[in-house]
MMTF fields as JSON, N, C-alpha, C and O atoms, coordinates in Angstrom:
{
  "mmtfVersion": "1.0.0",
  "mmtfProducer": "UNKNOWN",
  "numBonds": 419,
  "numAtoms": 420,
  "numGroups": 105,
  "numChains": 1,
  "numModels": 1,
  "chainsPerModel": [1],
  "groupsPerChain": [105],
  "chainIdList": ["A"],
  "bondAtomList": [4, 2, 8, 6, 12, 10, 16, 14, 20, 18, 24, 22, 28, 26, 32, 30, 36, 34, 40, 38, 44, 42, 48, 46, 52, 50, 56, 54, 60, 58, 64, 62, 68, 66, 72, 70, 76, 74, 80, 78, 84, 82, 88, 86, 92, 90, 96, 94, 100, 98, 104, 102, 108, 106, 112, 110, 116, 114, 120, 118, 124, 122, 128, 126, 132, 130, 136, 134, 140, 138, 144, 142, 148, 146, 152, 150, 156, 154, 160, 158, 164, 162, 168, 166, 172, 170, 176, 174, 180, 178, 184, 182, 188, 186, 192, 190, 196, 194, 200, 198, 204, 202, 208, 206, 212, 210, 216, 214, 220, 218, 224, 222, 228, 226, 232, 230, 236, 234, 240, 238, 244, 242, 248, 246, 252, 250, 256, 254, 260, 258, 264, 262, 268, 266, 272, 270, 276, 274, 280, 278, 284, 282, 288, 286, 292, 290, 296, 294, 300, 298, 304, 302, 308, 306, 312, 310, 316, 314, 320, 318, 324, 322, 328, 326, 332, 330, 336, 334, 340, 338, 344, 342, 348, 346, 352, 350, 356, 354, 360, 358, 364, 362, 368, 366, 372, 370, 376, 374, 380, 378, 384, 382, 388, 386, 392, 390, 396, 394, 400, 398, 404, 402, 408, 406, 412, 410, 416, 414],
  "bondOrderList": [1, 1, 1, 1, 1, 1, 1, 1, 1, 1, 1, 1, 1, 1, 1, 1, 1, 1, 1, 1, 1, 1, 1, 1, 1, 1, 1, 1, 1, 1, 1, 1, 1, 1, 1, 1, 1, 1, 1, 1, 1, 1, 1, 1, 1, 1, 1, 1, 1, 1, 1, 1, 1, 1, 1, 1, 1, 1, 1, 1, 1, 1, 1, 1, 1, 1, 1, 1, 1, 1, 1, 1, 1, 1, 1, 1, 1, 1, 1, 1, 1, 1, 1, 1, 1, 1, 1, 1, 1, 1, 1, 1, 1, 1, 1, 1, 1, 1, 1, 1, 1, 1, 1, 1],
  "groupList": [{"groupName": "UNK", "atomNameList": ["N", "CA", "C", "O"], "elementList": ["N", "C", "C", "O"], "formalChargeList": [0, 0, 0, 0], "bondAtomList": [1, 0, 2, 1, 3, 2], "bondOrderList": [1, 1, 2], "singleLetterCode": "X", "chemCompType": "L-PEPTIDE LINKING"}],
  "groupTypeList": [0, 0, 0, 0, 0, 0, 0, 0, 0, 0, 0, 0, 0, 0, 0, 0, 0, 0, 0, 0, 0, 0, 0, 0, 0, 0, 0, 0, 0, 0, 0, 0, 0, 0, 0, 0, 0, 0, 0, 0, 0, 0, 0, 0, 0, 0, 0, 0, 0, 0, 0, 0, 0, 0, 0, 0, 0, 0, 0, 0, 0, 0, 0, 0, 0, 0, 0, 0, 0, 0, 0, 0, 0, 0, 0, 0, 0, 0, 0, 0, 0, 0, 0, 0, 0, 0, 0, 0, 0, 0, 0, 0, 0, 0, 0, 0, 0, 0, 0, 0, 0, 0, 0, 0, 0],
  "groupIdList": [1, 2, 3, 4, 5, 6, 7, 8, 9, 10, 11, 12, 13, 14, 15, 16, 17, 18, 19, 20, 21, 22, 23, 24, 25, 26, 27, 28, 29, 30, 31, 32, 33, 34, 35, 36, 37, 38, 39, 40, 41, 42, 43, 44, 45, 46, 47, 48, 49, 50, 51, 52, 53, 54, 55, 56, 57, 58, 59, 60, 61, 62, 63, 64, 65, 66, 67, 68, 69, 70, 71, 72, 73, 74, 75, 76, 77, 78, 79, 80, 81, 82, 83, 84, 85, 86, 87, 88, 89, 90, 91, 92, 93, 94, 95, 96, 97, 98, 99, 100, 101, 102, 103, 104, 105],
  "secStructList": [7, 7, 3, 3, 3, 7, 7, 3, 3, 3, 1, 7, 7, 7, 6, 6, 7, 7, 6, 6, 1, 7, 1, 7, 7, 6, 6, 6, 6, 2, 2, 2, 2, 2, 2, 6, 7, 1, 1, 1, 7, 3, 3, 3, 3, 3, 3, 3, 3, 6, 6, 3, 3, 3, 3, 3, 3, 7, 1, 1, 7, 2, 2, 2, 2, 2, 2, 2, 2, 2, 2, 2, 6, 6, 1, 6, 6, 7, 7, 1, 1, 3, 3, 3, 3, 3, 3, 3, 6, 6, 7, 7, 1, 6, 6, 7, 1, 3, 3, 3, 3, 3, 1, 7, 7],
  "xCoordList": [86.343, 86.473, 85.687, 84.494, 86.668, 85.557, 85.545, 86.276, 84.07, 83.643, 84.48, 84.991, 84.642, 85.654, 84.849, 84.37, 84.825, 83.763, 85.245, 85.898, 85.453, 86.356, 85.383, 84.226, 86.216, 85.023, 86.167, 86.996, 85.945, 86.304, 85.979, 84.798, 86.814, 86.465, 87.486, 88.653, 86.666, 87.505, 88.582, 88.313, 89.995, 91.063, 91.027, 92.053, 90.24, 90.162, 89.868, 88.911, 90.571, 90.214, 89.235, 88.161, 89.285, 87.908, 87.632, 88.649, 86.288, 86.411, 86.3, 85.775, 87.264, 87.988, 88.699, 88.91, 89.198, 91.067, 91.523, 91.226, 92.2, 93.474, 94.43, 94.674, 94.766, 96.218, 97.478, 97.732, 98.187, 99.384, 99.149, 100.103, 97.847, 97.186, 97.199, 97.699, 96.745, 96.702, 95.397, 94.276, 95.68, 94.63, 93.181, 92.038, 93.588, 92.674, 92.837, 93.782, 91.951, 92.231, 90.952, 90.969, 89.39, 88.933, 89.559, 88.906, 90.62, 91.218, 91.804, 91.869, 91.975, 92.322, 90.702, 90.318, 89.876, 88.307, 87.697, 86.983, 88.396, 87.736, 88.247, 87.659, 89.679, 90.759, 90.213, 89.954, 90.072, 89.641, 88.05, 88.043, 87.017, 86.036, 85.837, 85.123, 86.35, 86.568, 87.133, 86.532, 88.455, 89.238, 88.191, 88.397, 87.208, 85.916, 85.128, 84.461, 84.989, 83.594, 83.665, 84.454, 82.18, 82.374, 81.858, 82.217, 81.203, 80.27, 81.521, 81.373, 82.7, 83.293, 85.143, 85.334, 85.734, 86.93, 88.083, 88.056, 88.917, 89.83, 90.469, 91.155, 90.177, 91.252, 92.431, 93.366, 92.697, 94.169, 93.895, 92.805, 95.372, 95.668, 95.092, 95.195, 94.547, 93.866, 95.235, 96.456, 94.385, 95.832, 95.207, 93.997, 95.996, 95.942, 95.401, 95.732, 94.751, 94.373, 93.95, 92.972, 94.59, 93.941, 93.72, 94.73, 92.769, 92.335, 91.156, 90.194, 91.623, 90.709, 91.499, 92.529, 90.983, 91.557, 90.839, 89.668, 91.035, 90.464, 90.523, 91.638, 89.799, 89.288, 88.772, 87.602, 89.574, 89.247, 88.513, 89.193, 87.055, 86.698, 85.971, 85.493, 85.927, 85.742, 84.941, 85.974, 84.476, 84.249, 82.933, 82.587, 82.163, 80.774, 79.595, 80.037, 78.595, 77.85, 77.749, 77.349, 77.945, 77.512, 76.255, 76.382, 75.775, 75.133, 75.371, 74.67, 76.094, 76.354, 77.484, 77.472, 78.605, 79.589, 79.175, 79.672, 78.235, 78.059, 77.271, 77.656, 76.185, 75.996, 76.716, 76.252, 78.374, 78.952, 79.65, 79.883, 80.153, 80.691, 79.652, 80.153, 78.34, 76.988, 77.248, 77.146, 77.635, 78.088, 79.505, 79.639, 80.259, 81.844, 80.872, 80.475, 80.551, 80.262, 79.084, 78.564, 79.054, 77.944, 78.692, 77.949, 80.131, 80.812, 81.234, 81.756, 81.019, 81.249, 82.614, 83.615, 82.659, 84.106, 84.475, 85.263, 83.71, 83.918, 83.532, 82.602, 84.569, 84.17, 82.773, 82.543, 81.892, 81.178, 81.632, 82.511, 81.147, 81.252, 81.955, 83.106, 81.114, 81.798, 81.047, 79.823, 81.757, 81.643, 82.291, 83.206, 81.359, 81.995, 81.675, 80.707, 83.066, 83.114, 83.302, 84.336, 82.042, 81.967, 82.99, 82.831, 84.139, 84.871, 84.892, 83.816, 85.99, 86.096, 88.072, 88.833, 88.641, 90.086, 90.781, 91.931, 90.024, 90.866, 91.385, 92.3, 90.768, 90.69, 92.137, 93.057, 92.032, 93.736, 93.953, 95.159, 93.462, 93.507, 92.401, 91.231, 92.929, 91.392, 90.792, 91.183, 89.658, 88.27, 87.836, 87.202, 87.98, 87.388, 85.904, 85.847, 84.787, 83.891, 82.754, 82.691, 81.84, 80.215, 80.211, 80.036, 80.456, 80.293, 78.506, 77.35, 79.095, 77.471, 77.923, 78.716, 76.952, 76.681, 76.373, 75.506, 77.181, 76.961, 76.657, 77.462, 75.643, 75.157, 74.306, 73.846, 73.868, 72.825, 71.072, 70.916, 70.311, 69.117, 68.205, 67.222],
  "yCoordList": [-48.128, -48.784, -47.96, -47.682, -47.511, -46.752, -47.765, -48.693, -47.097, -47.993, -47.476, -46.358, -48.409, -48.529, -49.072, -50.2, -48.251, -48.993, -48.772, -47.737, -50.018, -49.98, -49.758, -49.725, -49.476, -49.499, -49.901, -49.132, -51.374, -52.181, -51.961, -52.214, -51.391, -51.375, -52.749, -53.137, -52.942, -53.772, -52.921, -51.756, -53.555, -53.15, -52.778, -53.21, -52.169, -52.32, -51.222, -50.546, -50.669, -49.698, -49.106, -49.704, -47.968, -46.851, -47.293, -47.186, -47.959, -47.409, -46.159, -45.076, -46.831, -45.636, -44.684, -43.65, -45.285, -45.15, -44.831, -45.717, -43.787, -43.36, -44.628, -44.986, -45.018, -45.92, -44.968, -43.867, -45.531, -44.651, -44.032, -43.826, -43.631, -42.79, -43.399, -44.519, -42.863, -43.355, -44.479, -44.039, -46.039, -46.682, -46.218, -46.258, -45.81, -45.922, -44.61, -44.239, -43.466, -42.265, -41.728, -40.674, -43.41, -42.745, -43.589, -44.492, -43.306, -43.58, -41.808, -41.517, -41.353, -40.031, -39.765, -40.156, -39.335, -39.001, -39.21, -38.523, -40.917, -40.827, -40.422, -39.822, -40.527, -39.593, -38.09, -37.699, -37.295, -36.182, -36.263, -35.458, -37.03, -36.4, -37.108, -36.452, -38.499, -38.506, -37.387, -36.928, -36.634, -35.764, -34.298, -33.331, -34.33, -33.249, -33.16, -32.158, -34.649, -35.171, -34.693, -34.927, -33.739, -33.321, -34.63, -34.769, -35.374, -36.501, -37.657, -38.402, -37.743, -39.254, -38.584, -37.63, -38.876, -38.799, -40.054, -41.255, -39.403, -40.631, -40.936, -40.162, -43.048, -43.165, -43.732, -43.462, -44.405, -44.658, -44.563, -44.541, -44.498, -44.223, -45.545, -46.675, -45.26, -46.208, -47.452, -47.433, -48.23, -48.992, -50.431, -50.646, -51.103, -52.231, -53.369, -53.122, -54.506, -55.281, -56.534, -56.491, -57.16, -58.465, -57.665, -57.184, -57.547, -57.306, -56.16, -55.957, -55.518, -54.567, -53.33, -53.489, -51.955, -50.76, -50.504, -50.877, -50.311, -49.948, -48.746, -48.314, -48.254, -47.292, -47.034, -47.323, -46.458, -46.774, -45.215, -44.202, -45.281, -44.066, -44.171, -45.26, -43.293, -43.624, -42.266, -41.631, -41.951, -40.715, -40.263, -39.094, -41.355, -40.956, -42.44, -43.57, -42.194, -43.312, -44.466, -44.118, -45.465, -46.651, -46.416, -46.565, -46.236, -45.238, -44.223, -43.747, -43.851, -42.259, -42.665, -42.277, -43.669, -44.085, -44.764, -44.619, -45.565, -46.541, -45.369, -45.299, -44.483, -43.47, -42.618, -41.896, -42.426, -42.087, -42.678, -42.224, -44.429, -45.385, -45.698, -46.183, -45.479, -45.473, -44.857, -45.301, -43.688, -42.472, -42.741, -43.025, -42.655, -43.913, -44.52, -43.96, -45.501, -46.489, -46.089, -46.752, -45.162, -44.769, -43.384, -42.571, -43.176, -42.216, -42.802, -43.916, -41.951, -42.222, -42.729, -42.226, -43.747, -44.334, -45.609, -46.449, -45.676, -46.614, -47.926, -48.041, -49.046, -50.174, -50.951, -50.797, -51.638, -52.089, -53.487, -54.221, -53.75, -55.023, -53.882, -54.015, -52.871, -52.525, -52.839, -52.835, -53.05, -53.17, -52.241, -51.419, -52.76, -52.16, -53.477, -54.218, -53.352, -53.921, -53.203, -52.642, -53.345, -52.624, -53.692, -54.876, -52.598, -53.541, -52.167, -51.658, -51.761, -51.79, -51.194, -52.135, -49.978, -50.28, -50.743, -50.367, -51.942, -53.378, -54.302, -54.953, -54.644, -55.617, -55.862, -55.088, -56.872, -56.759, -56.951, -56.91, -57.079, -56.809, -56.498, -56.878, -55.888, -55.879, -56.708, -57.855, -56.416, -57.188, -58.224, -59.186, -58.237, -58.472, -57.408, -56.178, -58.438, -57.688, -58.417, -59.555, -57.264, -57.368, -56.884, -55.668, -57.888, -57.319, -56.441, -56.864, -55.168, -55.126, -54.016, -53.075, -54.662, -54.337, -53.082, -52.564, -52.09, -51.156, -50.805, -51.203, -50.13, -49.003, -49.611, -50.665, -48.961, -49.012, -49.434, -49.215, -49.915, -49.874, -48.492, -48.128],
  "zCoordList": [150.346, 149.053, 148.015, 148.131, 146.744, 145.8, 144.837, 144.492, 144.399, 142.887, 142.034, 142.085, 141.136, 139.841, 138.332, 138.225, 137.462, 136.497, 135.402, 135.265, 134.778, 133.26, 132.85, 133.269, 131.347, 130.127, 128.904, 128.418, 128.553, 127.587, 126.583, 126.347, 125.479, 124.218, 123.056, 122.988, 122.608, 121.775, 121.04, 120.746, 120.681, 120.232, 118.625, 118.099, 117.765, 117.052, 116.04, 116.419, 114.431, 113.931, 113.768, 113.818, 113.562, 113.495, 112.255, 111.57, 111.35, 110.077, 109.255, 109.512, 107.646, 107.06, 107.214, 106.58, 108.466, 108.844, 107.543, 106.742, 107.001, 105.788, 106.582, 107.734, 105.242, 105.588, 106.167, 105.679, 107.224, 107.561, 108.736, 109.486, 109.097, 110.318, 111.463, 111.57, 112.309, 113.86, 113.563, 113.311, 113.623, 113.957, 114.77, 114.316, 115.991, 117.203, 117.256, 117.952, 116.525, 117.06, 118.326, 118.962, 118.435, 119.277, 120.518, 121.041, 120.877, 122.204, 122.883, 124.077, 122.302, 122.292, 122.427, 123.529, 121.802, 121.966, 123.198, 123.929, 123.266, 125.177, 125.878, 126.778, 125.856, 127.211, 127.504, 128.642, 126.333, 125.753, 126.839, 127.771, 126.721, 127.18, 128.499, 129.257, 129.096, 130.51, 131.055, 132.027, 130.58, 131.573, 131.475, 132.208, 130.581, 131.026, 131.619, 131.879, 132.117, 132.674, 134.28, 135.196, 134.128, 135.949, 136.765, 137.935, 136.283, 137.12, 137.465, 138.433, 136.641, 136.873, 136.765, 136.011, 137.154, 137.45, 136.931, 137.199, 136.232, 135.663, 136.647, 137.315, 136.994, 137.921, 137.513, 138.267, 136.606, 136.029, 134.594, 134.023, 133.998, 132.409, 131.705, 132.182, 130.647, 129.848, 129.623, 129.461, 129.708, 129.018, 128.05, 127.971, 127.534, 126.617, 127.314, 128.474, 127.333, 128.253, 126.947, 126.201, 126.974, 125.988, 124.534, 124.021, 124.029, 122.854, 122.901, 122.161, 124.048, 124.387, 124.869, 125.525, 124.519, 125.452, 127.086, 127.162, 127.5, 129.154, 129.716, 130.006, 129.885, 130.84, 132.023, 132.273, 132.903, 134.361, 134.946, 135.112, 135.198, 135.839, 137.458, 137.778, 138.205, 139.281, 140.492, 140.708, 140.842, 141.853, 141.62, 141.448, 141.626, 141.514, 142.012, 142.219, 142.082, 142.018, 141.077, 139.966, 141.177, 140.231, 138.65, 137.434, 139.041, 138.009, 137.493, 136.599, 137.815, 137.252, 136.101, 134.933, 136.812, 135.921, 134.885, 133.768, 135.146, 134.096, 133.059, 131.892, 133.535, 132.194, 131.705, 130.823, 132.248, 131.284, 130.241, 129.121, 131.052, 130.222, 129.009, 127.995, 129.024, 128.088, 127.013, 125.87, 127.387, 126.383, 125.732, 124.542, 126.383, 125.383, 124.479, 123.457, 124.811, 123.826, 122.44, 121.543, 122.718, 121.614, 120.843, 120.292, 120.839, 120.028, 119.07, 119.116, 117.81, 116.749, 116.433, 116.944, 115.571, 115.58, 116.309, 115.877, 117.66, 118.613, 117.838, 117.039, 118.291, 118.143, 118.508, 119.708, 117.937, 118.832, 119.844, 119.393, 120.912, 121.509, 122.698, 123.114, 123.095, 124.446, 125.752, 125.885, 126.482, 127.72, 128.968, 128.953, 130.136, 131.539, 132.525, 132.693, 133.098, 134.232, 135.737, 136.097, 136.566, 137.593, 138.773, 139.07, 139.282, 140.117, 141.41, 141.723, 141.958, 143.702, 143.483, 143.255, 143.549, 143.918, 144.641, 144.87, 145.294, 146.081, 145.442, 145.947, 143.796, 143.022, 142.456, 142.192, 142.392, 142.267, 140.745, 140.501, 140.024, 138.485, 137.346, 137.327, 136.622, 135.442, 135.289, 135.505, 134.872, 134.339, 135.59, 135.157, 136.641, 137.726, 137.993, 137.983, 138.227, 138.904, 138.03, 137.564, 137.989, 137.233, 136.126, 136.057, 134.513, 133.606, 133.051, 133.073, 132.631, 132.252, 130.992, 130.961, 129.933, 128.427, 128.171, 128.873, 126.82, 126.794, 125.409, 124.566, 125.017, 125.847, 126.41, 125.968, 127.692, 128.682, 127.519, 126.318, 128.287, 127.077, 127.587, 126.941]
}
């Protein structure tokens, strides 16, 4: 069983978005620096989830993920009100598991 940490961002514009533009351009920003990250490994494509975007990373220690999900949440642009939920790829759907608050303190 591997650990699975989402990382919940609320659904919501960057401010001072130009009208007409890509709402959510840091959704691209995180795809962009998960698929760099040597410590954590993307395990599925981000996707839409309630009122939130999701991010699924995975291939490292519990800690290790959650300090990179730390780092998401503290890029410029990002919504605040993010989260991670530490789950398991047994779980049979999102947001199952141990929510824990980000950024890290």
């Amino acid at each position: 069983m591997d650990t699975i940490v989402e990382i919940h961002v609320p659904l919501r514009e960057a401010p001072g978005t130009p009208e007409g533009s890509y709402a959510f351009p840091w959704i691209d920003q995180v795809e962009d620096f998960l698929a760099e990250q040597e410590v954590a490994e993307v395990h599925d494509e981000g996707e839409e989830y309630g009122e939130a975007y999701v991010f699924f990373i995975t291939g490292a220690a519990e800690a290790d993920l959650l300090a990179v999900a730390s780092r998401v949440a503290t890029f410029p642009g990002i919504p605040s009100g993010v989260f991670a939920m530490v789950t398991n790829d047994e779980a049979g759907e999102i947001g199952l598991g141990r929510r824990v608050e980000l950024p890290l303190g």
